[in-house]
C-alpha positions, 0 to 999 in steps of 0.5 A: 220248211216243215214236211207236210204229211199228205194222207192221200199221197201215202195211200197212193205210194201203198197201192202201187207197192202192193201191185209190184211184185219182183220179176221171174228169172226169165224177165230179169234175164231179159232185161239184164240183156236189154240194157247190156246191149244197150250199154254195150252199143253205147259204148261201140258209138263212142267207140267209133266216135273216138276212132273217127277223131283220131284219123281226122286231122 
């Protein structure tokens, strides 16, 4: 299976990095807190869960 280089594909891929730039302190803060409550209201489900499971007979 030989790779096919697709001129237009790479063009595209080029585009978008140079629109991305790195977030501010204050974006990343933001979403280092969303996914770390994320993360951690994930954890309290299956924590619930758990506890449910083990009360039942």
């Amino acid at each position: 299976m030989a790779f096919k280089f697709d001129e237009d594909l790479f063009k595209k891929y080029i585009r978008v990095l140079k629109l991305a730039r790195t977030p501010t302190r204050d974006e990343f803060q933001k979403i280092a807190l969303v996914a770390a409550a994320g993360i951690g209201l994930i954890g309290i489900i299956g924590f619930i869960i758990y506890e449910i499971f083990l009360i039942l007979p």
